[in-house]
Each structure stands twice: as structure tokens, then as C-alpha cells.
C-alpha positions in Angstrom: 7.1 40.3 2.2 9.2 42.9 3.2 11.7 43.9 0.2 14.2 45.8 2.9 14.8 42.8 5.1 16.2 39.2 3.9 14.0 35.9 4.9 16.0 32.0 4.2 13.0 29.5 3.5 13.7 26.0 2.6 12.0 23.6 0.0 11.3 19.7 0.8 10.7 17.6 -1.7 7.2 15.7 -1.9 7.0 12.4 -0.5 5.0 10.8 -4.1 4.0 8.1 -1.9 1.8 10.4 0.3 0.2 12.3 -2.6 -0.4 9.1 -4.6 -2.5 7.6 -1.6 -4.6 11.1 -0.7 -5.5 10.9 -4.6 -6.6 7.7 -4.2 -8.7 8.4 -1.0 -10.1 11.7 -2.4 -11.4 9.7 -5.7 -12.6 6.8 -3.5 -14.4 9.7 -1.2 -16.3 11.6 -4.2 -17.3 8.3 -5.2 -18.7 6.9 -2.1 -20.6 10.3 -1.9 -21.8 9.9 -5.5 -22.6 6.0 -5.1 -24.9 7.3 -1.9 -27.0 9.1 -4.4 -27.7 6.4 -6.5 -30.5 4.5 -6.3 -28.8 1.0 -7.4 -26.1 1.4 -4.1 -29.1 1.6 -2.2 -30.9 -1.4 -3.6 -27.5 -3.0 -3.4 -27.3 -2.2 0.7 -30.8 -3.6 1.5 -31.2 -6.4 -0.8 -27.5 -7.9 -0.9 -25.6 -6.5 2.1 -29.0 -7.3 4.2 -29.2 -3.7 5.8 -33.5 -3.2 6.3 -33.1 0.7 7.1 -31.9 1.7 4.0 -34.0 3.2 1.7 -32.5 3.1 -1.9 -34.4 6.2 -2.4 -32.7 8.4 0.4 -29.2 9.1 0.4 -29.1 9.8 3.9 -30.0 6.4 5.0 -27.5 5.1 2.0 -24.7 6.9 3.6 -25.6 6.1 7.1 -25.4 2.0 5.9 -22.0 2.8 4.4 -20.8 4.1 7.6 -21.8 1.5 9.3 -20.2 -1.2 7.0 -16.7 0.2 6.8 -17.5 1.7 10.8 -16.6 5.3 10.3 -18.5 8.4 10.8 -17.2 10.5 8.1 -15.9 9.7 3.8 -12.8 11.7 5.3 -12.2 8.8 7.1 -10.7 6.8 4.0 -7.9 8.4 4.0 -6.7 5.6 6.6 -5.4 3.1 4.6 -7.7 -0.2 6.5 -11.2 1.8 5.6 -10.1 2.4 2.2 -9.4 -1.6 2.3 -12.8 -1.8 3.4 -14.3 0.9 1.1 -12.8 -1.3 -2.4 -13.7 -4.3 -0.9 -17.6 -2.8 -0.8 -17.3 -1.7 -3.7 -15.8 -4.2 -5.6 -18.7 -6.5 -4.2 -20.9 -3.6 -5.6 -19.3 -3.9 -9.0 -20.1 -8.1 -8.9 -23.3 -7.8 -7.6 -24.2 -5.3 -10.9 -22.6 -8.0 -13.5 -24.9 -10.5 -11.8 -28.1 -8.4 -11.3 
């Protein structure tokens, strides 16, 4: 800032929609990242999803099964809207497939 010289600057409102929906996808993206840790998700890949490589024991080969289910190479990638559809459908599979484990 220079307190000799006069600078206009405008505000915009934010668009609630927008912020609601990154919220969303930042939760769903530390949770992917946490589920790839855990054991269980891993167990969940290879036994119900069918996916031989994974090993529930290393999160690398948990995380490369969820790319490959919802087709992206990065969680960032859930921020578009059709692989978060893809990311709760997994997951909510995930959630059933606890209750009935």
C-alpha cells in the first residue's frame, strides 16, 4: 500500500453454492486419503470390489485401486462433481459392506 496515492478495489459476494461443494469435496478428499490407510478399505477392495493387487496392508496399492474405480489420478480430482458421485457411491457401498461384515 502506498498511503500517498488512492487505489478503488471492489468486493464480490461469494457464490455459497461454490464453497458448499469444495467443503464437500475437501471432506470427501481427507477421507479417501484416510480410508487408504486403513486396513478394512483394503480388505474391502480385494475381497468385495474383486481388485487382486491390493494389498489391505499397503496404502499405496489401496489408493492406486481407488483411482482406478472412480478413474482419476489424483483425490483433487473430486472436486468434479461426477467423481464425487462416484467417490459416495464407493463409499456408501463401503459403509454396507461393514454393517454386513
Amino acid at each position: 500500500p502506498k498511503p500517498t496515492s488512492e487505489k478503488w478495489v471492489a468486493l464480490a459476494g461469494l457464490n455459497e453454492e461454490v464453497v458448499d461443494r469444495n467443503e464437500k469435496a475437501t471432506k470427501a478428499i481427507q477421507l479417501c486419503g484416510m480410508l487408504c490407510k486403513d486396513e478394512r478399505f483394503g480388505k474391502f477392495l480385494k475381497d468385495y470390489k474383486k481388485m487382486e493387487e491390493v494389498n489391505p496392508k499397503d496404502m499405496e496399492t489401496i489408493a492406486n485401486g481407488v483411482r482406478a474405480i472412480l478413474g482419476i489420478k489424483s483425490r483433487t480430482e473430486l472436486h468434479n462433481a461426477n467423481n464425487m458421485i462416484a467417490w459416495n457411491r464407493l463409499y456408501s457401498e463401503y459403509e454396507d459392506w461393514c454393517l454386513n461384515e
